[in-house]
N, C-alpha and C positions, 0 to 999 in steps of 0.2 A: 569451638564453633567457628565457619567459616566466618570473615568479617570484613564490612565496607566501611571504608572512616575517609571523613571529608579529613583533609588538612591544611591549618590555615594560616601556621607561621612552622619555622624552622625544622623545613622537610626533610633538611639533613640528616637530621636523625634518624628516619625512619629509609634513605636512602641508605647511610651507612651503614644499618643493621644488616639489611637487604642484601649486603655486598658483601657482609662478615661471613654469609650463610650461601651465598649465591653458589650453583655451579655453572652458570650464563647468566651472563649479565650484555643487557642489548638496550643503548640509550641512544635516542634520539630526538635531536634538540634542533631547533632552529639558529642557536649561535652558541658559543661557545667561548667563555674567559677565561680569561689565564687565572684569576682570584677562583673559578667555580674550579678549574683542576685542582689548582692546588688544596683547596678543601678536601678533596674525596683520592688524591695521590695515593696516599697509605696505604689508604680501603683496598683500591684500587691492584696495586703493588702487590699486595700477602693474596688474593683470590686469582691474581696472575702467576704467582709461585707455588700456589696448591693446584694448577693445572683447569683454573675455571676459563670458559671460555667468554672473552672481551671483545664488543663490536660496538663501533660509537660511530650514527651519522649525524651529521651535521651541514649547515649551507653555508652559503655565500652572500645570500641575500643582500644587500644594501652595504657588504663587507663592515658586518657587525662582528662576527666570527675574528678574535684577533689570532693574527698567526706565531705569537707567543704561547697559547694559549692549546694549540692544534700542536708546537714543539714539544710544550711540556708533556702532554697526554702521549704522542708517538716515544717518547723518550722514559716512559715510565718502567715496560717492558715489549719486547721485541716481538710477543708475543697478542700484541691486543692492537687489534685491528681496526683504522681509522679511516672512513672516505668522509667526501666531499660532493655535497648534492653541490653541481652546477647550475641555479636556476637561471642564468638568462634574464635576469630583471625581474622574475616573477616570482611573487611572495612563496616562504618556505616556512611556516607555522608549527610545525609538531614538536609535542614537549611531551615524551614518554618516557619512563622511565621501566623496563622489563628486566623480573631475574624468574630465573628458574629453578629451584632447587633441588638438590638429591633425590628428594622422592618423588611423588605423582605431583606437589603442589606449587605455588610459584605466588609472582606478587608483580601485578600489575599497578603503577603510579600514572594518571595523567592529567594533565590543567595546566598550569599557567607557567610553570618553574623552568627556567631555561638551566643552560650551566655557568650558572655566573652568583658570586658572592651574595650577592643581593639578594637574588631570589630564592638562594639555598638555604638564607640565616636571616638576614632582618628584612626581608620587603613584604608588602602585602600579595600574599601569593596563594592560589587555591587551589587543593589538589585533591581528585578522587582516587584514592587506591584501595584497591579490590585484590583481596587473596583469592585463586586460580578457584579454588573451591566452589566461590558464589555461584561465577557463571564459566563453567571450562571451555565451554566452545566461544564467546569472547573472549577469555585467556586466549586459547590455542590461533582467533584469526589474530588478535594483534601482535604474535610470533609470526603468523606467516606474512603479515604486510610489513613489518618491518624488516624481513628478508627480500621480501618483494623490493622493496626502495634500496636495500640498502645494496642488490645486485644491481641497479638499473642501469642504464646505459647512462643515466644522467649523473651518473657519481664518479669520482675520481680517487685511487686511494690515496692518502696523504704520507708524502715521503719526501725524503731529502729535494728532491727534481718538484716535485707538484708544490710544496710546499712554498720552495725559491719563488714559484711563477706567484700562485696566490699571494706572497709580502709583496710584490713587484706592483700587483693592482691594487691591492689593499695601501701600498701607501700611496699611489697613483690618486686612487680616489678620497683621499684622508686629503691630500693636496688642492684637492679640486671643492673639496666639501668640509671643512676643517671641525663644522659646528655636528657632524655627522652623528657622531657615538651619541651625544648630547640629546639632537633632535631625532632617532631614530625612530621613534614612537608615532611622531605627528608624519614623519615622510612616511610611515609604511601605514598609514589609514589612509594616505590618499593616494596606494597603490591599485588598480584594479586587483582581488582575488583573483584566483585561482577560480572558475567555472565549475563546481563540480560535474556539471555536464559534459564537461572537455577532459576532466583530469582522470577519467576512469576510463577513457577512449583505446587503454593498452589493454583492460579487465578482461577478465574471462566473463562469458556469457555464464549464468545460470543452468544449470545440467538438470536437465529431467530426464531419468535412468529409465530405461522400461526395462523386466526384467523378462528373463525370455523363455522359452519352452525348453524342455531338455531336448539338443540336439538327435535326429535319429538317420539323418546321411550322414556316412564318413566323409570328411574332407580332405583331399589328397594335394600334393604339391600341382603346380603349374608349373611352364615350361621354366623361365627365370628361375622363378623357386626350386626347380630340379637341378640346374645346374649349379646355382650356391650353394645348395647342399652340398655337391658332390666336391666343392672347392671346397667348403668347411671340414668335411669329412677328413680333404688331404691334410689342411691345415692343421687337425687334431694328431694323423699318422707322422704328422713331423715334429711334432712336439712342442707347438706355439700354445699357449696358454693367453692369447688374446688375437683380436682380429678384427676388423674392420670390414662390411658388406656395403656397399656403396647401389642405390640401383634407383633407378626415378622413380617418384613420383605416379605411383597406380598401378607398379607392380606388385605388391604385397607385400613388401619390411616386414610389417605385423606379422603374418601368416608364416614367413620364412622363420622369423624368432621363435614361433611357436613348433614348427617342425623340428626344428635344431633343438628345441630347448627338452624334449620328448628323450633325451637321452639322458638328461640331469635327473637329480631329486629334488633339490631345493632351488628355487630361481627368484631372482630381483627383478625386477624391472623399473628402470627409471624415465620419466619423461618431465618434462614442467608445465605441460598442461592438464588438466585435469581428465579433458573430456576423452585424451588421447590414452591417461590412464584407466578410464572406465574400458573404450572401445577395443585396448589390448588387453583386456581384463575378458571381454564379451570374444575376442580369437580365439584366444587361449584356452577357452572353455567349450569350443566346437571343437579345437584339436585333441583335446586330453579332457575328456568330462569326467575323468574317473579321480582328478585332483580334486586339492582344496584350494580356495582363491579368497584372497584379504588386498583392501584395499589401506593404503596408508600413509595419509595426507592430513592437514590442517584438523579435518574433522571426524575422522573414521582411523582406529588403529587397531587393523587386523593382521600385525604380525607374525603370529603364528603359522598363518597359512604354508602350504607348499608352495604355492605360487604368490608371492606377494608384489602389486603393484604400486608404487611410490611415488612419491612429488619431490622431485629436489630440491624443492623450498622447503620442506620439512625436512630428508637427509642432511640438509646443510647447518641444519642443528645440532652439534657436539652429544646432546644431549640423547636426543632421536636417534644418531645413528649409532651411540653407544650403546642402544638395547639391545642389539646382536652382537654376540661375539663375530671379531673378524674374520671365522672362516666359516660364517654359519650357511652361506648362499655356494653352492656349487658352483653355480649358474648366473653370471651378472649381464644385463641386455640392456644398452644405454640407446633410447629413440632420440631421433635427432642429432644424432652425435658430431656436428658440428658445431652444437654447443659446450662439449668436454673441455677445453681450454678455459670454460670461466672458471672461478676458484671455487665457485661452489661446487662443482663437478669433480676439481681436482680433488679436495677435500676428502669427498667422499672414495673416489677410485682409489686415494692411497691410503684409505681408513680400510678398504675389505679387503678380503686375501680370499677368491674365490680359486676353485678349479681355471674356471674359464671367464675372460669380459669379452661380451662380443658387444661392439659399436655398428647401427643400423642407422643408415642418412640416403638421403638423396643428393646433397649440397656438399662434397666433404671438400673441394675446392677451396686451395688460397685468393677467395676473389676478393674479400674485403674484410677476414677476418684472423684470428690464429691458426696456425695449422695445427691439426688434428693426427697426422699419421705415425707422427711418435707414441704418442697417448697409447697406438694398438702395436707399439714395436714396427712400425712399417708394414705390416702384413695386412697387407688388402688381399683380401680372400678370393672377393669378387666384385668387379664392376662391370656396371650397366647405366650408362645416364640416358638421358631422356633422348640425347641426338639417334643413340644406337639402338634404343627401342623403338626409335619411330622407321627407321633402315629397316629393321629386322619385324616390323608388321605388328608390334604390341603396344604402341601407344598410335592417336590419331597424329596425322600430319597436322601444318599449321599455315596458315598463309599470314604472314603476319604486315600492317600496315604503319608505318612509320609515320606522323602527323605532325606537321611542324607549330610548336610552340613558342610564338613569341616572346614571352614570359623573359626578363631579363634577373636571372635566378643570381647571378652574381651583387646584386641591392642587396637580398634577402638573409641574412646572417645566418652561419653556420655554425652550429653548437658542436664541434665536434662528431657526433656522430648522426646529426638530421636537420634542419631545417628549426629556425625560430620559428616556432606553431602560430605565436600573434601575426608576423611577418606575413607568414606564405598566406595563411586565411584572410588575409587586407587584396593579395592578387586573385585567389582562388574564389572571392567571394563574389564574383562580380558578376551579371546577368552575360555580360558579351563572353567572357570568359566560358558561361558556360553552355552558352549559345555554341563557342566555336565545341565545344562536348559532342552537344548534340549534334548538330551536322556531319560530325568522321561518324559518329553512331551509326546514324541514318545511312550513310552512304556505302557501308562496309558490313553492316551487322547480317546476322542469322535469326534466328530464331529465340535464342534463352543466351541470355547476358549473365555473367559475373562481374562487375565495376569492382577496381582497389581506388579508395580514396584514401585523404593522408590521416584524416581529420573524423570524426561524429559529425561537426557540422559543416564540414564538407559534404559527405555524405547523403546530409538531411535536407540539406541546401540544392544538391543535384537530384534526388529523388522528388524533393518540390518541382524544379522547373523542368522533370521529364512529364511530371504529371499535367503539367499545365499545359505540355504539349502533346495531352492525349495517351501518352506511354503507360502503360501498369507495372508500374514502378515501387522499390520498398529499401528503405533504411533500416540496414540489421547491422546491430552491433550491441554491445554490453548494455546500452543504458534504452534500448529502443524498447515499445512500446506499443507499436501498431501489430507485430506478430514476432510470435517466435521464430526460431532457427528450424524448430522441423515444420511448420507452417510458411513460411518462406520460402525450402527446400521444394516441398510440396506442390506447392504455387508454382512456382517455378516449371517443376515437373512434366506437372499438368497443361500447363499452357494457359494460366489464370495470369502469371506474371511474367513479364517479359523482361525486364530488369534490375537482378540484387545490387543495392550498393551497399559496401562495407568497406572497414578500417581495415583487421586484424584476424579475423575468426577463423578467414579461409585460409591463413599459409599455410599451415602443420595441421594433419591430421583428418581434415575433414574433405568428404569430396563429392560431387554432383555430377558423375559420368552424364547427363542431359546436357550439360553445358557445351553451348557451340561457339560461343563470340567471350574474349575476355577484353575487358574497357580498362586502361592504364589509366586515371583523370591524376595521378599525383607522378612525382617526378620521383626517380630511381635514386632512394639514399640507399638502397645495401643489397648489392646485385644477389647475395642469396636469397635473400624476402623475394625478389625478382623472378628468381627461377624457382621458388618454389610455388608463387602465384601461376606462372605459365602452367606449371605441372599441372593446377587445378582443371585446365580445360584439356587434355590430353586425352584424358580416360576414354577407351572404345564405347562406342553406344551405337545400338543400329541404327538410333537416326541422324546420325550425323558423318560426313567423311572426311571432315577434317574442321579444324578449331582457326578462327580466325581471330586477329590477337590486332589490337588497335593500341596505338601506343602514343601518345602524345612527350614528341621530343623537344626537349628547349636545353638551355647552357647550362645546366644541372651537372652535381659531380656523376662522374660514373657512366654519363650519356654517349660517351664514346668510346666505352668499352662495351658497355651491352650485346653489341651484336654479334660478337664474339662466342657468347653462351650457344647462337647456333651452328655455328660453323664446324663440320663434317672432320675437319683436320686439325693434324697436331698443331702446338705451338710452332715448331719448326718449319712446319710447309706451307705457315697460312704467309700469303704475300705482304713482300715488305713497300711500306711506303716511303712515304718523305721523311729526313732524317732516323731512318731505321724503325721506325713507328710500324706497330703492326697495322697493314690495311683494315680500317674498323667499317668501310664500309660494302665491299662485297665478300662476305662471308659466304662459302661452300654450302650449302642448303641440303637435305637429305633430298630424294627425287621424293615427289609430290607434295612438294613443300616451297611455299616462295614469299623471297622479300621484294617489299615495296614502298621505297620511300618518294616521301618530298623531293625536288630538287631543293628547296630549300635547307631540308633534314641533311641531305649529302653536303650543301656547301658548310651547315653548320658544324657536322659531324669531322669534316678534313680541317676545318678550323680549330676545334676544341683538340683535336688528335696533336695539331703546331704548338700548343701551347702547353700542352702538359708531357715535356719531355723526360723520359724517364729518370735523368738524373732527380729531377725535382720529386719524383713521384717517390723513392727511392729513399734521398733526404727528410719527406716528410713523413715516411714510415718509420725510418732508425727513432728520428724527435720526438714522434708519439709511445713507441715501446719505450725508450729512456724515460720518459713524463710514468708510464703506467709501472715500469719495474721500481724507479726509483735510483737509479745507478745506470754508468756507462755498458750497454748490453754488449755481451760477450758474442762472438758470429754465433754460434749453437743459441744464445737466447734469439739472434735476430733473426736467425733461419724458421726457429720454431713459433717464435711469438710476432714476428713481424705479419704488416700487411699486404708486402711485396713478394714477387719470387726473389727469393735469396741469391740466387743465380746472376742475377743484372748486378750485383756491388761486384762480383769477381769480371762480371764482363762489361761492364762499365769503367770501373778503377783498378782492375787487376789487379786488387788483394781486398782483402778486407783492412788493412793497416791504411791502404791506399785513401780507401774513403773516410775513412775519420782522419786523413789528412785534409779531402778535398772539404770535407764539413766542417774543418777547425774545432777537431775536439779533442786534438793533442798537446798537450804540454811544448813549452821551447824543447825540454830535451827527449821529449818524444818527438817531434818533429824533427830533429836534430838525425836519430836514430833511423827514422822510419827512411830520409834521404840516402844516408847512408848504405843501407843493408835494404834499399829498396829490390833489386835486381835479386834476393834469395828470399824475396817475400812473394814474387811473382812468379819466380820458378816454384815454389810450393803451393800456390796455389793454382798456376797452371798447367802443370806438367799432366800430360796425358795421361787418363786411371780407366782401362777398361776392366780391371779387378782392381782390388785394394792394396795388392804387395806393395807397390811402394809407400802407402802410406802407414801399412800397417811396420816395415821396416822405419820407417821414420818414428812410429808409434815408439818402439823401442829405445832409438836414441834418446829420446827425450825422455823416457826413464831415465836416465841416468843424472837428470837434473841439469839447472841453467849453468855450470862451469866445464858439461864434460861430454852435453849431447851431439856439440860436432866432433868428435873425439873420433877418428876413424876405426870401423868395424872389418867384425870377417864374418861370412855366411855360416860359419861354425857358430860362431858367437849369437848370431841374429836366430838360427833354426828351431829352436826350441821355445823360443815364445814366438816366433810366425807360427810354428804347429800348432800350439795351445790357444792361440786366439782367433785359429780358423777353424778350429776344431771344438770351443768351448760352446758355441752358440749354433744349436742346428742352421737356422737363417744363413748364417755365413758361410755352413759347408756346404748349404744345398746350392746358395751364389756363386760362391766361388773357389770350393773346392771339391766339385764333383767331377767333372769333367773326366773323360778317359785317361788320362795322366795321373791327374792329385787324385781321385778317387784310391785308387790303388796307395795314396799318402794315408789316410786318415788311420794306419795303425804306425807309430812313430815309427821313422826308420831315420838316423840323424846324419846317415851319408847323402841317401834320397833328397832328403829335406834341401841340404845344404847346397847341393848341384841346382835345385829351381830356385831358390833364395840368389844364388851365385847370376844364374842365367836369367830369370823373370823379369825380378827387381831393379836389381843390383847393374846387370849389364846394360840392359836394356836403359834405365835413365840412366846412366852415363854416358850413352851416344845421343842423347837428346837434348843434354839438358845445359851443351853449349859452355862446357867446360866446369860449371859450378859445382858440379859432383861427378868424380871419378871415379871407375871401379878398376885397380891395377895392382900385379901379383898379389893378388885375391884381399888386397883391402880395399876397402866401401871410404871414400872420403867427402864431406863438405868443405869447398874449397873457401872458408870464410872464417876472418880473422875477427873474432868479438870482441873490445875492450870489456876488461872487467865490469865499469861504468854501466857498459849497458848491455851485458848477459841476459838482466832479470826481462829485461823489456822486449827483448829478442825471442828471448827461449817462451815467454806467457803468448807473443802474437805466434808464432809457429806453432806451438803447442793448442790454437784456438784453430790457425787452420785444419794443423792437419786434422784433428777431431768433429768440424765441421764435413770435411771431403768422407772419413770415414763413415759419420748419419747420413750425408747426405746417399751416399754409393750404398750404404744397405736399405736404409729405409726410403729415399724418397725417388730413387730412382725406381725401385721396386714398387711402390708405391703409385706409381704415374704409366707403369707399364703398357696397360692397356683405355690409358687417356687419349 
């Protein structure tokens, strides 16, 4: 019989039973002692060797959390996963303790018990644990909210790198506070909580499903949607078994994955919103009503279905996604997909072994996050972003107003990835503040408003003082109260409301074609939140001809690149400024499309552009990837994980070795070396690739390993893995070995071979490359003498470019084609 039992001394035992049995185990504490690991090590250890799955969060709070204690636990096994809630001074309370077991059933602990000695064995400590049985669907939310936290943007995971920084402030403030560990208790009562009114301000609304009639018009593709198909089509005839559709914002994502997906039997679909899995659930079912459809997330698990729709807060469950065998899905459709670089994504993409992954975004852009186009092999299938939809007549034009904000945002503490919430709400709160709101309002609006705020009481705050000035105005968001999301819609619509403000609801997924005016009142922390907000007002509607977009600009990060999002042309043509800076403030507009800023907004915008020059910018990307990997990142992690283009460390420092010199993150005899043997670290990363030959011949030398890869070659020697590694990967012969020439290659012929190996490569960088490599009576040489010393160090950075130059020439150039 299911059962609930208070407990009210030594919970260990009923934790380490827990653990003996677990096959996930997910704890999450407020702090964390090196005496509480050590008790549960063992437990710990044998359920990470029988393959359970291990995830511990924990905070920072008042640097209670010793970092002894965060060592021992990472150091258990390699394989159990540790972040770090960053709170910012703001209380971090939770004491859970979650396992999962083999079957249907599990074992929920929660109450008082942090992970520390004390609380585990002798202190007075109360806790309710509930077997899954009692009440499943509380089981099942306190699985999904501790995925929810434990993905957040606010956690960090703990590794050699994050761990160094957290002992640095942890004894920082042990200095500052000596009596700290002691009086922790009486300091954190007269912290202000946590607001539950504030802290659910990320939540998803409440979903009321209506359920709808059986379809009886067939629905056909649109124009967009015609032409991705017919790329997806090719994309399948060449034998890509993944791919990437890129298209803005109110052209149909949805609708095209269900076109495409009409070819499968079995298909996935993943998103992390809920609402976004219902309403692909509700496509899918106009396209193919003769399927089955299962929804399956926190509270509903209809996996069976043909068509099953998912939450990657629940996928990200060991447990969950092992209910399928790995090649149960034909068919995998990741929404959003410039979300796949989190780990919860990865997780799951490298747990199934479908037919096909196809990745649907609007945002796939390295503007401030991972890139994404390895994830699909490089194969963008089809793009369409919002600038060339509105050229080509299918989204609305925008006139957009630039408004200058006084706000001196550099006070305001930056959390890494947004804005300290206490902070910004002390400037954002203020009557004048939102006086100067309303007035751009007034002076630029249309008819029906979308507002993004940062904040719920931002929001409810601004919704007040438009009311008071006569406005019919509404605060919608997670915790609101006055109407719902399709009553506000509605409102709107109709012409009852003339103003929504919200946090969150509208980036992804949801849309209000009526919308003619969008209201910026929060400052731009993550230029894709940014462009997928703008998306929101795009959508055609006959009564509107174009979207006016009010934007309140102040010294914010990211405020001087924004404008950028509209500008008509490549990276390469858009005009250069002062010290090589791209002009960030007259951006190429589509025709019937116009900017309009401040003089103020211009003097601000050429300012902030002087100060953050891209070395810095560049620098502060490598320091954050090293903080998140854990380890000095290899160029391939910084190209893929960084938040920079990759491209500026080559043309900034002329290698990648270069710049972990100019950073100081080289050893004395790494520095020693990198001086040295600088001049064959810039010819390989420089040397002009309008195909891959040279680097796929370099690819080969360095087979032979670090004593013998400059060892000189012959085109004989080299012909037979050039043939097989252009020849092994469709992608690469359709790149770069189709051509009227190599085509006529791709059935080996090792004379053939060895005469464009001889000429391409071979010849070719040896008149370029200014004597460092020679090609002469038919040997290929590097002219470079390596001390044994430092072969290892030599042959690892060459061996990084040239497999960086190789990703980058298949995947990212392909990848950017038609950007």
């Amino acid at each position: 019989m299911a059962k609930i039992k208070l407990i009210t001394n030594n919970i260990i035992d009923d934790i380490t039973k827990a653990m003996s049995q677990a096959s996930a185990i997910y704890i999450m504490t407020s702090f964390v002692m090196e005496s509480g690991v050590r008790h549960i090590e063992p437990y710990l250890k044998r359920a990470a060797e029988r393959g359970a799955e291990i995830k511990f969060l924990t905070g920072d709070y008042l640097y209670v959390t010793q970092p002894e204690g965060l060592r021992r636990l990472i150091e258990i096994d390699s394989n159990i996963e540790v972040r770090l809630w960053r709170s910012g001074g703001n209380s971090f309370h939770p004491k859970a303790y979650i396992f999962q077991y083999d079957q249907e059933d599990g074992l929920l602990i929660v109450g008082s018990s942090n992970l520390s000695r004390a609380a585990l064995i002798y202190g007075i400590e109360w806790n309710l644990a509930m077997e899954s049985a009692v009440e499943p669907a509380v089981f099942q939310h306190a699985l999904d909210q501790f995925m929810k936290y434990f993905q957040h943007d606010q956690t960090v995971p703990v590794n050699a790198v994050t761990l160094a920084d957290y002992e640095k402030e942890y004894e920082e403030e042990h200095r500052k506070n000596p009596d700290l560990i002691r009086n922790w208790t009486d300091a954190e009562a007269k912290e202000i909580m946590f607001d539950s009114h504030e802290t659910s301000s990320k939540g998803d609304a409440s979903l009321v499903i209506d359920p709808s009639a059986p379809y009886q018009t067939k629905i056909t593709p649109r124009t967009a949607q015609q032409e991705a198909l017919q790329e997806l089509e090719k994309t399948l005839e060449e034998g890509y078994d993944r791919a990437m559709v890129v298209m803005a914002t109110g052209l149909g994502k949805t609708y095209l994955a269900g076109f495409f997906a009409q070819k499968f039997k079995r298909i996935l679909f993943i998103a992390h919103r809920e609402e976004i899995l219902y309403q692909a659930k509700k496509s899918f079912e106009h396209i193919m009503p003769d399927r089955s459809y299962g929804i399956y997330n926190g509270n509903v698990k209809e996996g069976d279905a043909d068509c099953v729709f998912a939450s990657i807060f629940t996928l990200g469950m060991k447990q969950h996604r092992e209910k399928f065998s790995r090649d149960h899905f034909d068919l995998i459709i990741i929404d959003e997909f410039h979300h796949a670089a989190a780990s919860s994504y990865q997780k799951t993409i490298d747990y199934f072994i479908p037919k096909f992954l196809l990745g649907i975004t609007a945002t796939p852009d390295r503007l401030d996050g991972k890139d994404v186009y390895a994830i699909c092999d490089g194969n963008v299938s089809y793009q369409l972003h919002f600038i060339e939809a509105i050229q080509r007549g299918w989204l609305a034009p925008f006139h957009y107003y630039g408004v200058y904000d006084d706000t001196d945002y550099t006070q305001i503490k930056w959390l890494g990835s947004r804005y300290d919430e206490k902070e910004l709400l002390a400037v954002q709160l203020r009557r004048e503040m939102a006086a100067k709101i309303f007035e751009a309002w007034q002076k630029h609006r249309q008819t029906r408003t979308l507002a993004f705020c940062s904040s719920i009481r931002q929001a409810d705050f601004l919704s007040e003082y438009f009311k008071e000035q006569g406005i019919s105005a509404v605060s919608l968001h997670s915790q609101a109260v006055e109407m719902n999301r399709s009553e506000a819609i509605r409102g709107l619509e109709e012409g009852k409301l003339q103003v929504i403000f919200t946090v969150d609801l509208f980036n992804e997924g949801v849309d209000i074609p009526s919308v003619d005016t969008l209201l910026f009142a929060r400052p731009t922390e993550s230029l894709t939140v940014f462009t997928q907000q703008v998306g929101r007002g795009l959508r055609l509607h006959h009564e509107k001809d174009h979207c006016t977009i009010i934007d309140l600009i102040g010294n914010y990060r990211n405020a001087d690149v924004k404008l950028q999002l509209f500008d008509t042309r490549s990276g390469d043509e858009k005009v250069k400024g002062k010290r090589g800076q791209i002009n960030v403030i007259n951006p190429q507009v589509p025709e019937n499309c116009k900017i309009n800023l401040d003089t103020r907004v211009i003097n601000l915008l050429e300012e902030l552009a002087l100060k953050q020059p891209r070395k810095k910018r560049l620098c502060k990307a490598y320091f954050e990837l090293k903080q998140e990997l854990g380890y000095r990142p290899t160029y391939i992690d910084l190209h893929l994980y960084g938040k920079e283009d990759s491209k500026g460390y080559s043309q900034d420092f002329n290698s990648y070795p270069g710049f972990l010199y100019y950073a100081k993150e080289l050893s004395d005899k790494e520095s020693r070396v990198f001086r040295h043997y600088e001049s064959w670290f810039i010819e390989a990363e420089r040397t002009d690739m309008k195909k891959s030959y040279k680097m796929v011949v370099l690819l080969y030398m360095l087979g032979r390993g670090p004593d013998h890869w400059f060892d000189p070659v012959t085109p004989e020697e080299v012909a037979p893995f050039f043939h097989h590694y252009l020849t092994e990967k469709e992608y690469r012969k359709k790149i770069d070995f189709s051509d009227s020439n190599t085509k006529k290659m791709w059935k080996y012929d090792l004379n053939k071979i060895s005469r464009l190996v001889a000429s391409m490569p071979m010849t070719s960088w040896s008149g370029s490359s200014g004597g460092i490599i020679t090609f002469k009576d038919g040997e290929f040489k590097v002219h470079l003498k390596v001390e044994p010393e430092d072969r290892q160090i030599v042959y690892e950075w060459t061996k990084q470019i040239c497999e960086y130059r190789l990703h980058y020439h298949f995947f990212e150039r392909k990848g950017k084609r038609n950007m």
